[in-house]
SETORSE-585343 format. One record per residue (C-alpha): residue number from 1; residue in three letters; x, y, z. Coordinates in Angstrom, 2 decimals, decimal comma. Example, Ala and Ser with C-alpha at 12.3 -4.5 7.8 and 13.67 -1.06 7.14 Angstrom:
BEGIN
- i; aa; x; y; z
- 1; ALA; 12,30; -4,50; 7,80;
- 2; SER; 13,67; -1,06; 7,14;
// end
This chain:
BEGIN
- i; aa; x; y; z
- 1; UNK; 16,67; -5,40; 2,86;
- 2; UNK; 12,93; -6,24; 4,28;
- 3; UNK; 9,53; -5,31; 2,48;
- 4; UNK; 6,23; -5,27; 2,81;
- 5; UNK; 3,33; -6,98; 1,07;
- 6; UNK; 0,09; -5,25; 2,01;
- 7; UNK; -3,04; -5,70; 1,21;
- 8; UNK; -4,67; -3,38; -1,51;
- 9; UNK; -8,11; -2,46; -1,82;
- 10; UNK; -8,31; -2,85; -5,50;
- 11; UNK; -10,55; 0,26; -6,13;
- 12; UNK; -7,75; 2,31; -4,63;
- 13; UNK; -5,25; 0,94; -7,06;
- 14; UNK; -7,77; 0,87; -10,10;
- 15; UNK; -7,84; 4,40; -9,37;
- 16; UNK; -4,90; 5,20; -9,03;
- 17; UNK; -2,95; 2,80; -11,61;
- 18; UNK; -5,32; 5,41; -13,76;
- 19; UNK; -3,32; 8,79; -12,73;
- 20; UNK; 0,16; 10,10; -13,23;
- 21; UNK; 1,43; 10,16; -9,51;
- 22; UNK; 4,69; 11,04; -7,84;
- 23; UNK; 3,56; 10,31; -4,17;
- 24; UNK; 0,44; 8,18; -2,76;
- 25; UNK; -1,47; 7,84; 0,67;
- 26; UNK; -1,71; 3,75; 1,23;
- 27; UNK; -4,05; 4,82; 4,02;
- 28; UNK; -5,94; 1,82; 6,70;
- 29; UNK; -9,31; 2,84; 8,28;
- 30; UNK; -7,30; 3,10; 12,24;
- 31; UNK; -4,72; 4,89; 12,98;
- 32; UNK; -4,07; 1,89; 15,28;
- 33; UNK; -2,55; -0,04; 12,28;
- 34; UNK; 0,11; 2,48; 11,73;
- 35; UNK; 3,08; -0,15; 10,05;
- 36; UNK; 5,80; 0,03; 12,61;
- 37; UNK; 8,11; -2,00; 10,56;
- 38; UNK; 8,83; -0,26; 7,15;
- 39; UNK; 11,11; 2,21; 7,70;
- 40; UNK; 11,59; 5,00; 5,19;
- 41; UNK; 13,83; 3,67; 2,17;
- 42; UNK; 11,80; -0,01; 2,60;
- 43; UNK; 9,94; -1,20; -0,08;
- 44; UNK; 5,51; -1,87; 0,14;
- 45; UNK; 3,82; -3,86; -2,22;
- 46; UNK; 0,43; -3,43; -3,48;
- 47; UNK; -0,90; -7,44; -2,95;
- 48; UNK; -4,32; -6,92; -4,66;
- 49; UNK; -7,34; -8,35; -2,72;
- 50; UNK; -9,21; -11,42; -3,93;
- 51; UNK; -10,34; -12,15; -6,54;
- 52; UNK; -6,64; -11,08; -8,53;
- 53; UNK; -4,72; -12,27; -5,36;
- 54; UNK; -1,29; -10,88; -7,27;
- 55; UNK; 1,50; -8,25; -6,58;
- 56; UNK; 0,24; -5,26; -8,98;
- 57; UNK; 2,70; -2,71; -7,88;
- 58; UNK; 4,76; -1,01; -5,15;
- 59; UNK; 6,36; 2,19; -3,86;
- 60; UNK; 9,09; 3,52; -1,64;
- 61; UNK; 7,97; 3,84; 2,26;
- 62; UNK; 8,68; 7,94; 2,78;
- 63; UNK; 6,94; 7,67; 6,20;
- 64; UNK; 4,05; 6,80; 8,15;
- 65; UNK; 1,74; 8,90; 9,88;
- 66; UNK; -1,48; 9,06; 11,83;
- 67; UNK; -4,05; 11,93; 10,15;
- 68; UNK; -7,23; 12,62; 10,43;
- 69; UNK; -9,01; 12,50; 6,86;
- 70; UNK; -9,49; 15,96; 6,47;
- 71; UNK; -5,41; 16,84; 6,85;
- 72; UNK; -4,60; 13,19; 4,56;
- 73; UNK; -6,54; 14,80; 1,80;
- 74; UNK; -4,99; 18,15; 2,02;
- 75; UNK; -1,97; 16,49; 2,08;
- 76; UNK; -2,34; 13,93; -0,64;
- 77; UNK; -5,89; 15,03; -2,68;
- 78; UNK; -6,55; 12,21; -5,29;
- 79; UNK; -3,71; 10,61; -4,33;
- 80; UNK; -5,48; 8,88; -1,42;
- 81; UNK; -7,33; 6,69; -3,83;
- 82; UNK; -10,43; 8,78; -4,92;
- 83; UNK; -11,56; 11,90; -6,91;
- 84; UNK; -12,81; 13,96; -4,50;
- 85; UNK; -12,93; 14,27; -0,56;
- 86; UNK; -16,57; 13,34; -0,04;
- 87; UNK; -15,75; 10,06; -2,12;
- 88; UNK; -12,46; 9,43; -0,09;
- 89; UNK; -14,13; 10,04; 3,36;
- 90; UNK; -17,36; 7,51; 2,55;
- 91; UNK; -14,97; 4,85; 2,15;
- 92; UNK; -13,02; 5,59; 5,16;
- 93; UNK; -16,25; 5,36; 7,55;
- 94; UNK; -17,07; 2,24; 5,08;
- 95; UNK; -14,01; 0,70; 6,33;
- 96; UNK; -14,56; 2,37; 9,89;
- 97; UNK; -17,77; 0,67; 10,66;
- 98; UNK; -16,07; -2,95; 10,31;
- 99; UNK; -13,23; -2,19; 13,26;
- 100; UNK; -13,79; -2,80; 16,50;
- 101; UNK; -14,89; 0,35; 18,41;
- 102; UNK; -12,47; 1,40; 21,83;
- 103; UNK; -13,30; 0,86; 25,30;
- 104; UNK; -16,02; 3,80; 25,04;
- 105; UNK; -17,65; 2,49; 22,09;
- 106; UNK; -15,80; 4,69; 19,80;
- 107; UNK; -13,80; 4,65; 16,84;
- 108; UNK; -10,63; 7,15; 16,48;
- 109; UNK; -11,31; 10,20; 13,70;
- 110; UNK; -7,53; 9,30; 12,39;
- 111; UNK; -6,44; 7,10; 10,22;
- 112; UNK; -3,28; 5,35; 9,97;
- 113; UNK; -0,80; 6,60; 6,10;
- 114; UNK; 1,66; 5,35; 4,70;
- 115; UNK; 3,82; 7,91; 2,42;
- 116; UNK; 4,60; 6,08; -0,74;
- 117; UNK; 6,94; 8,16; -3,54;
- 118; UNK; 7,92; 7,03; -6,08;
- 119; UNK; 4,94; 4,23; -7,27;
- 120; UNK; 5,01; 2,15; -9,91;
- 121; UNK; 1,55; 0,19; -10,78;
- 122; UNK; 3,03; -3,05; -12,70;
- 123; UNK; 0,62; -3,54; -16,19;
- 124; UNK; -1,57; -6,38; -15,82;
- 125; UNK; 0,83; -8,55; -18,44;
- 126; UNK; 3,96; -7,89; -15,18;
- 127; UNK; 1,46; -8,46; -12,13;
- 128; UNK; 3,87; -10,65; -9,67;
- 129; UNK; 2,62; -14,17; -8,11;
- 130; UNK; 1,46; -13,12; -4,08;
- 131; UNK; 3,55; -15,03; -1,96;
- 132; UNK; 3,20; -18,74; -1,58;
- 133; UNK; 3,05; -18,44; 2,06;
- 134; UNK; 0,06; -15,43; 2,50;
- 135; UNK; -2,32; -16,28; 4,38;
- 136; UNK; -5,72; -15,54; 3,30;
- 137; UNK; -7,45; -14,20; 6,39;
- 138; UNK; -4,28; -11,82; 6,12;
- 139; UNK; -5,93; -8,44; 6,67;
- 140; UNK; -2,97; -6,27; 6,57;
- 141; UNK; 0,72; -6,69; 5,56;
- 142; UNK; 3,65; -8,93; 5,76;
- 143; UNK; 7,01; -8,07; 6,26;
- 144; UNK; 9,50; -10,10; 4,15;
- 145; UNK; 13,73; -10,51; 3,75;
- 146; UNK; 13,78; -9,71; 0,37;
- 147; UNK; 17,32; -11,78; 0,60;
- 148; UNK; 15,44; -15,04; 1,55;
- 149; UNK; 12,49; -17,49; 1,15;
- 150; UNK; 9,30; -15,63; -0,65;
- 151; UNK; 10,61; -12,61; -0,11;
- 152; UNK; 14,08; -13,39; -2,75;
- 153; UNK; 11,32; -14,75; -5,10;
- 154; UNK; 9,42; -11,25; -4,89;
- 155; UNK; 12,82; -9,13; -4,67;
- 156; UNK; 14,14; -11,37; -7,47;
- 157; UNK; 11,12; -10,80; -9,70;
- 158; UNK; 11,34; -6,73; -8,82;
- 159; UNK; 14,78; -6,19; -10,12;
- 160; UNK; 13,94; -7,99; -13,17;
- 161; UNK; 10,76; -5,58; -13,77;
- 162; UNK; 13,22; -2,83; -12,34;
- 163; UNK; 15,89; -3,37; -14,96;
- 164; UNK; 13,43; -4,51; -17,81;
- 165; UNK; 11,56; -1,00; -17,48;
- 166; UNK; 14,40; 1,28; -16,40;
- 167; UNK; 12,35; 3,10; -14,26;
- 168; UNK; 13,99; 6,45; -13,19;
- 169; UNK; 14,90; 6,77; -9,72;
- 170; UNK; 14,61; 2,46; -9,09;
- 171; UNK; 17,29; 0,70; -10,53;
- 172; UNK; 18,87; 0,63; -7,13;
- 173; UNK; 16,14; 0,03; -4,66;
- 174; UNK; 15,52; -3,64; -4,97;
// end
């Protein structure tokens, strides 16, 4: 079984560590950076950004698609990592203005989701040791054999959460 570790803004997952959620939008600024390698079933980890450089959390890959931010927040609302629209579309043109712009000088309206249900957002006592082997100009995610290397360390450390917590749904996944 593979993963990903992804990078995690960590005002999205203060946010939403904060609200009771079933299903979550882990949503990058270009469609372009759609994950093509975390099939539905896979697990994604939340790797929080610098400076808590830890695994706080994951969720189940239900799919990925490429929205435009209007249609991700009527599809997800809060879920994508703010209260209201107006909130969650200033920090996608944030993120916008540091990509690279197409060869006409513009950037794509869509943005690139990843479906996560269910989510779990580990308490700060459980947060998991980021791989030994990220890199830290990493900007996006890592896919890992959860059977091998880093990736049995973080797979290892999930079931033990997993059965530890007997969270409904997970016992199985890892």
């Amino acid at each position: 079984m593979f993963g990903n570790v992804a990078n995690t803004d960590n005002e999205w997952f203060d946010f939403l560590s904060g609200q009771q959620c079933d299903e979550v939008n882990f949503w990058s600024p270009s469609d372009f950076y759609t994950p093509r390698s975390a099939p539905p079933g896979s697990v994604w980890f939340f790797r929080l950004k610098a400076p808590r450089n830890v695994i706080g959390g994951f969720g189940i890959v239900e799919g990925s698609h490429k929205l435009e931010s209007l249609l991700a927040w009527d599809c997800f609302e809060q879920a994508n990592g703010a209260a209201s629209f107006e909130s969650f579309q200033e920090k996608v043109l944030a993120k916008k203005k540091a990509l690279k712009k197409d060869e006409n000088g513009t950037l794509t309206p869509r943005i690139g989701c990843v479906s996560l249900s269910p989510v779990v957002f580990f308490p700060k006592d459980s947060w998991l040791r980021q791989p030994n082997d990220w890199q830290p100009r990493n900007l996006r995610y890592k896919t890992y054999d959860l059977r091998d290397g880093e990736g049995l360390r973080i797979g290892k450390n999930l079931r033990h959460w997993l059965l530890c917590h007997q969270v409904k749904g997970l016992r199985e996944t890892a």
